[in-house]
C-alpha positions as CSV (number, residue, x, y, z in Angstrom):
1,X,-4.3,-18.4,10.3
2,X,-7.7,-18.3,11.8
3,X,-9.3,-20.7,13.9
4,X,-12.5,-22.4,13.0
5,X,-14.2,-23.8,15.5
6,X,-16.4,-27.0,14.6
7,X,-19.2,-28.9,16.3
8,X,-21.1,-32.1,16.2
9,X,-24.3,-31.9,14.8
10,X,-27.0,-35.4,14.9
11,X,-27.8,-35.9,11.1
12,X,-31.8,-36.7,10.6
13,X,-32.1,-39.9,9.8
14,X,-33.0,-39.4,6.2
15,X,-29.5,-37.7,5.9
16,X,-27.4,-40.6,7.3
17,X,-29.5,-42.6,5.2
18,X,-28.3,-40.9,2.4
19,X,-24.5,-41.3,3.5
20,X,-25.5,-45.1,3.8
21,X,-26.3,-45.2,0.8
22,X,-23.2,-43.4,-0.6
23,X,-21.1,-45.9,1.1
24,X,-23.1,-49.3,-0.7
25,X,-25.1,-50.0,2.0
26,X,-28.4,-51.2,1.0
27,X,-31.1,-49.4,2.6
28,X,-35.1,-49.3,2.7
29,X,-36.1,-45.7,1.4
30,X,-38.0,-43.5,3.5
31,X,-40.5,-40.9,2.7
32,X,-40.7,-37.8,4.9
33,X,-44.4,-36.6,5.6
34,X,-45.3,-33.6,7.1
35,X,-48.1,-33.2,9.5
36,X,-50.3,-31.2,6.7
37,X,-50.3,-34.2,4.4
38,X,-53.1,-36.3,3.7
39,X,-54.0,-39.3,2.2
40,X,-53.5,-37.9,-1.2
41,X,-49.9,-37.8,-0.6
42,X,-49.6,-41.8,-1.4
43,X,-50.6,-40.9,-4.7
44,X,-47.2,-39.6,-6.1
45,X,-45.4,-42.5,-3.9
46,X,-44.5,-45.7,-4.2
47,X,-44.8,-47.5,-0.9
48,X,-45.4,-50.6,-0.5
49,X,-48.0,-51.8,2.4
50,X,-47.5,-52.5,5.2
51,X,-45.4,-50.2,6.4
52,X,-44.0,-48.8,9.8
53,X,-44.5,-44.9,10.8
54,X,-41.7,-42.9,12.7
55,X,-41.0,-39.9,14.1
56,X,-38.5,-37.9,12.2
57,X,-37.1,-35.3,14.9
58,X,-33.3,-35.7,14.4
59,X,-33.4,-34.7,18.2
60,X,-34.9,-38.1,19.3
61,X,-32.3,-41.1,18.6
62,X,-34.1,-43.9,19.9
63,X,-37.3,-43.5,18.4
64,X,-39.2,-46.9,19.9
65,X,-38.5,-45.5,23.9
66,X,-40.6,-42.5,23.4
67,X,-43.7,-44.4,21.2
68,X,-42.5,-42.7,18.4
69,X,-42.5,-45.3,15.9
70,X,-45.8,-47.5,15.2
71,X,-45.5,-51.0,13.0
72,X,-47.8,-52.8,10.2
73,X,-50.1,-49.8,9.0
74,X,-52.2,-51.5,6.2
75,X,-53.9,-48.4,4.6
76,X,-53.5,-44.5,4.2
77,X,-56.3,-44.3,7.1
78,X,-54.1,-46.4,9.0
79,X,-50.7,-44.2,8.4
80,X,-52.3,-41.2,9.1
81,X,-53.6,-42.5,12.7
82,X,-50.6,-43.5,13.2
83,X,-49.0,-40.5,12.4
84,X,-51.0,-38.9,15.0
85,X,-50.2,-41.2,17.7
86,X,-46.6,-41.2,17.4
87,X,-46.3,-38.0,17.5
88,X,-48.3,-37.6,20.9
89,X,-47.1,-40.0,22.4
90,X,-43.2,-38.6,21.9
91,X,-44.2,-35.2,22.6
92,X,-45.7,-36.3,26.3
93,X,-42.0,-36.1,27.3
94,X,-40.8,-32.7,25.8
95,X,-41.5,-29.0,26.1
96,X,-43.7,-26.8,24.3
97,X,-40.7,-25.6,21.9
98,X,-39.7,-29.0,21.4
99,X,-42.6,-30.6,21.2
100,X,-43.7,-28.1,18.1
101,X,-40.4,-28.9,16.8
102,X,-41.2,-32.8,17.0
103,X,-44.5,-32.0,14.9
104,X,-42.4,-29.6,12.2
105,X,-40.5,-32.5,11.2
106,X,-43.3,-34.6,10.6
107,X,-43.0,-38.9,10.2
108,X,-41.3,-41.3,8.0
109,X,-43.2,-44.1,5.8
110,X,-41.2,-46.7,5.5
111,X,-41.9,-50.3,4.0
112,X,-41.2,-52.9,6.8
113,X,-38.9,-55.6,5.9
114,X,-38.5,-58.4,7.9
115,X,-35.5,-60.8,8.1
116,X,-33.7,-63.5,10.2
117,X,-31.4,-62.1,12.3
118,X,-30.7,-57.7,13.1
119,X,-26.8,-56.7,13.0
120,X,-25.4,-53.1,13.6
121,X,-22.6,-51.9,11.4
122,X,-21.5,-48.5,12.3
123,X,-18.5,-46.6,12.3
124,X,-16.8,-44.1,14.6
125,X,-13.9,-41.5,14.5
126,X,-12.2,-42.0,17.7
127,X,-9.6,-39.0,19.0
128,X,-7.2,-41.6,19.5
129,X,-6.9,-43.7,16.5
130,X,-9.4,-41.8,14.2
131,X,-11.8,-43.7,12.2
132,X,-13.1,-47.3,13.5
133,X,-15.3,-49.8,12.0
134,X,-17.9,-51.4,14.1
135,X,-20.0,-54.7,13.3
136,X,-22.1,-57.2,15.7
137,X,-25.3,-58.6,17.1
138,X,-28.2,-56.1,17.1
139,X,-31.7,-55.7,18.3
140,X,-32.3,-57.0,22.2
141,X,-28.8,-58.7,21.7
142,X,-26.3,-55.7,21.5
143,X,-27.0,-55.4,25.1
144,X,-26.7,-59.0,25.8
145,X,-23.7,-60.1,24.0
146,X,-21.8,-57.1,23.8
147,X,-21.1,-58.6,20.7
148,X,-18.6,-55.9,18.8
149,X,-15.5,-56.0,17.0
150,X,-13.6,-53.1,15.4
151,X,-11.1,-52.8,12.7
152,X,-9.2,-49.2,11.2
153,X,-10.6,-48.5,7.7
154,X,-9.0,-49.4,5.1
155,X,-10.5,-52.7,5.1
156,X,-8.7,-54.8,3.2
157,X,-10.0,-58.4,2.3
158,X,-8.5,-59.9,5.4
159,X,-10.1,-56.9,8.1
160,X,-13.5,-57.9,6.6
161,X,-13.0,-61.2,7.7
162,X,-11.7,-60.8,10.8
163,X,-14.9,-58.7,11.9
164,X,-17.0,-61.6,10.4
165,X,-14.9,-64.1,12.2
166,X,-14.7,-63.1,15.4
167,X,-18.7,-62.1,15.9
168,X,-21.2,-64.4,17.3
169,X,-23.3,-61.8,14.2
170,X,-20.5,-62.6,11.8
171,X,-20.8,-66.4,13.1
172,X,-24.6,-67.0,12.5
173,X,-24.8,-65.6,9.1
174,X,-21.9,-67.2,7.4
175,X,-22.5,-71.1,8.9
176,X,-26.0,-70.6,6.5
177,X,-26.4,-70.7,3.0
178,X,-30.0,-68.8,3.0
179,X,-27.7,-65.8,3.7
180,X,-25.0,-66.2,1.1
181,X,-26.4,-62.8,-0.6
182,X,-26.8,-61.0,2.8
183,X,-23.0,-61.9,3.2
184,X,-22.1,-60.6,0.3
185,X,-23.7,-57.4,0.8
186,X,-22.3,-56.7,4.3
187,X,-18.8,-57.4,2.7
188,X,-19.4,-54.7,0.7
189,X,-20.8,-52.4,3.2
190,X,-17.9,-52.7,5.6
191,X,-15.7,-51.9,2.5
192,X,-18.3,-48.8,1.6
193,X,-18.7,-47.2,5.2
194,X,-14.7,-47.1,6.1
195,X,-14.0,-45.9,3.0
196,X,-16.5,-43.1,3.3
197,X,-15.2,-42.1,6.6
198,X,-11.5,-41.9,5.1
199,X,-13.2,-39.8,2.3
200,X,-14.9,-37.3,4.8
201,X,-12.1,-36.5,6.4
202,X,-12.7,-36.3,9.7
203,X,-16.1,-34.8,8.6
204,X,-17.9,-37.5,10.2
205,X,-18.3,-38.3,13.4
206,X,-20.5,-41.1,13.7
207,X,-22.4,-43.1,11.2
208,X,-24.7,-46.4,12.2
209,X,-26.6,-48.9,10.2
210,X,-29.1,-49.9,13.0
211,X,-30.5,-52.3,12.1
212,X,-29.5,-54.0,9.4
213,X,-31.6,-56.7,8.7
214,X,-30.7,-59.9,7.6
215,X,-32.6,-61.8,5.1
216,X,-32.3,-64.7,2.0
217,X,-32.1,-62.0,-0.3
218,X,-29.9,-59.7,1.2
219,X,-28.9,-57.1,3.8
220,X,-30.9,-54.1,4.2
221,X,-30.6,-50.9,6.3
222,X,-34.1,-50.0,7.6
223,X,-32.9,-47.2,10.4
224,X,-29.6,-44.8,10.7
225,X,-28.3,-42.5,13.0
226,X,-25.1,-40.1,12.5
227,X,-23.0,-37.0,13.4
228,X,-20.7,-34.6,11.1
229,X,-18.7,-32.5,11.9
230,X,-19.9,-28.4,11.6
231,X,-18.5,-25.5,11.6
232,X,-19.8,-23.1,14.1
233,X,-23.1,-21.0,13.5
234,X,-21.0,-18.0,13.2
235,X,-19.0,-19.1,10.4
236,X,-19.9,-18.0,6.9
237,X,-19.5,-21.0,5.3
238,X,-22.0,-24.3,5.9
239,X,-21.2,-27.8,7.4
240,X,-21.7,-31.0,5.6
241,X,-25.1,-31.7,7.1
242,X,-26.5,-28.4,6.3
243,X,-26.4,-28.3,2.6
């Protein structure tokens, strides 16, 4: 039998996205736009102002460290400014390759949404005990409180809760009713995302819903980041992420 050897490969953020999707995660759709595009590009969208630009290099995780992602754009004239500036100031840190890469893939549009509270809800195939579920605090407070539990997909009824119950995240959204629906949903997304690992069979290495925003009227994923696993360049047949 022949070995075929795999590899990691990041997943733009459109793409895990996509796979949040898949797993009942409710996101906030983003439109890729190139660095050609102008302002007659809006015309065959429908994007809702304002919204927040970002680069979409799948080689730059954290966006916001390297000025890649600008906030509140009003207009077309304001997007396309933006567009400009996030991409300069993200390519200040890179090489020349790299940086013509970072212009290649071009910006997201994205509608902002804004909410009470940020969780992350991600999950991660460990090489001990395979897939694991993730959920806490987000934003300036995953650093803080450390704030994480896990739980092994399946998630029954009873793992859901446990990851609600013993979060300070899980904590502030279930003591309010304003975020009955936002409960809800995240229910269903842990459900979705373990579920979809399981399914992927060892496909996926990483997938995270960060953040997840919490609001009245629901939970929504506005930014993703993920893995899957490849098979090597030299194999004749293609990865997950490449299709």
């Amino acid at each position: 039998m022949a070995i075929v050897d795999v590899q990691y490969q990041t997943l733009a953020p459109h793409e895990a996205m996509g796979l949040l999707e898949k797993a009942n995660v409710r996101v906030v759709p983003m439109h890729l736009m190139s660095c050609d595009d102008s302002e007659e590009w809006f015309d065959e969208k429908h994007i809702t102002f304002p919204v927040a630009v970002k680069i979409a290099a799948r080689f730059i995780a954290h966006k916001a460290k390297v000025g890649g992602v600008w906030l509140g754009c009003q207009t077309p004239e304001q997007v396309l400014r933006a567009r400009e500036s996030v991409l300069s100031a993200a390519a200040r840190s890179l090489d020349d390759a790299r940086a013509r890469q970072l212009r290649e893939a071009g910006v997201y549009v994205q509608s902002m949404r804004h909410g009470d509270l940020e969780v992350v809800l991600s999950v991660k195939r460990d090489p001990a005990f395979g897939p694991l579920v993730g959920f806490g605090l987000g934003g300036w407070a995953i650093e803080l409180w450390k704030d994480v539990a896990l739980r092994r997909p399946p998630l029954k009824p009873r793992d859901i809760e446990a990851l609600l119950n013993t979060t300070r995240a899980g904590a502030l959204i279930a003591s309010n009713d304003r975020f009955a629906s936002a409960l809800q949903d995240i229910r269903t997304a842990m459900a979705g995302i373990g579920q979809l690992a399981l399914e992927m069979d060892g496909k996926l290495g990483e997938l995270e819903a960060n953040p997840l925003i919490v609001g009245s009227d629901g939970a929504f994923a506005v930014d993703a980041l993920g893995s899957a696993l490849m098979r090597s360049p030299s194999s004749d047949q293609e990865g997950f992420a490449q299709r």
